[in-house]
N, C-alpha and C positions, 0 to 999 in steps of 0.2 A: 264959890261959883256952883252953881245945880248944874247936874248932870243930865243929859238926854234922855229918856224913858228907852228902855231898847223894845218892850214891848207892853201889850196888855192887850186881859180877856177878861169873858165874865165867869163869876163862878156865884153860882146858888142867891143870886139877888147882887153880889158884890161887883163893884170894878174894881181887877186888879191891876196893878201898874207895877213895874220893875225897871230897875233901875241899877247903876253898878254904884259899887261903893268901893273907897278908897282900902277899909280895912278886910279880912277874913272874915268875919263873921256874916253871916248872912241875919238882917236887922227887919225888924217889921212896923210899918206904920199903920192906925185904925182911925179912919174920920166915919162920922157918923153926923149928920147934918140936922139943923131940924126940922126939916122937910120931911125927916125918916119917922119919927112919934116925938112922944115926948122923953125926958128925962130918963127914966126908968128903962123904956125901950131903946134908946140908942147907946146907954151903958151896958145894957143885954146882950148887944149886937157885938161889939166892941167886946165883951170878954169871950162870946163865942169866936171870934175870930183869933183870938189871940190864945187860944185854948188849941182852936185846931192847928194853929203855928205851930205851939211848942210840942202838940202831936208829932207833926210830918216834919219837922226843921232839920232833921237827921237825914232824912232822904233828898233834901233840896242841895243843889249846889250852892256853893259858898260862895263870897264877895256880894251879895247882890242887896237892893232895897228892896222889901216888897210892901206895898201900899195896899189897904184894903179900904175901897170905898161904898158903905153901905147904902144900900137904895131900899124905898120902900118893897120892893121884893124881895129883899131880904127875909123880912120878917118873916113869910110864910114860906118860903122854900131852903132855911137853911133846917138841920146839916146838912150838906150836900152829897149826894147820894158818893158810895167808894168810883162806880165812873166818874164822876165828875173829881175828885180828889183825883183819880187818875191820871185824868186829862190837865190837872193843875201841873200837877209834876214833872208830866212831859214836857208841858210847857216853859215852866222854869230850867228844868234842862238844858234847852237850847240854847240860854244863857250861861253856861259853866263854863268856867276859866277854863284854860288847855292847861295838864299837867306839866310839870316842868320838865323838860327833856334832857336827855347830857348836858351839860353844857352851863345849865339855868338852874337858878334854884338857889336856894340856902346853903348845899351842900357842894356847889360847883368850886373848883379847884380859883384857888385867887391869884 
């Protein structure tokens, strides 16, 4: 069963879409359409995306999907400037699981 989108924004040509997932890891998806160039160009798009994931993936909260949907504005406005990386990560933020409190967690009394 797919899970509800909790939110999405744009960043540097991209829509991003997030989403929660079952496991820890926080997972990334890249579509690139071909509406966006050809060949060459939406394989370009897709590895800078996934470049800047494995950049920032340490500073994102965990659990989440994040989908990156390339548009022809992409092409001329990525990388996206450090505001706008900024304002990504705020944004995913507000999706971060709550930590576990007394009580919860791995290490709670059984």
């Amino acid at each position: 069963m797919a899970s509800k989108a909790l939110g999405q924004t744009r960043l540097s040509g991209y829509l991003v879409v997030v989403r929660p997932n079952e496991g820890l890891a926080t997972r990334l998806g890249v579509t690139a359409t071909r509406k966006v160039g050809r060949a060459v160009t939406r394989n370009r798009l897709k590895r800078q995306a996934r470049e800047f994931f494995r950049l920032n993936r340490a500073q994102w909260p965990e659990g989440l999907d994040v989908l990156f949907v390339a548009s022809q504005k992409a092409i001329s406005l990525w990388p996206p400037s450090p505001a706008e990386a900024g304002r990504l990560e705020r944004f995913l933020r507000k999706f971060a699981r709550p930590l576990a409190g007394p009580g919860r967690g791995a290490d709670a009394p059984r």
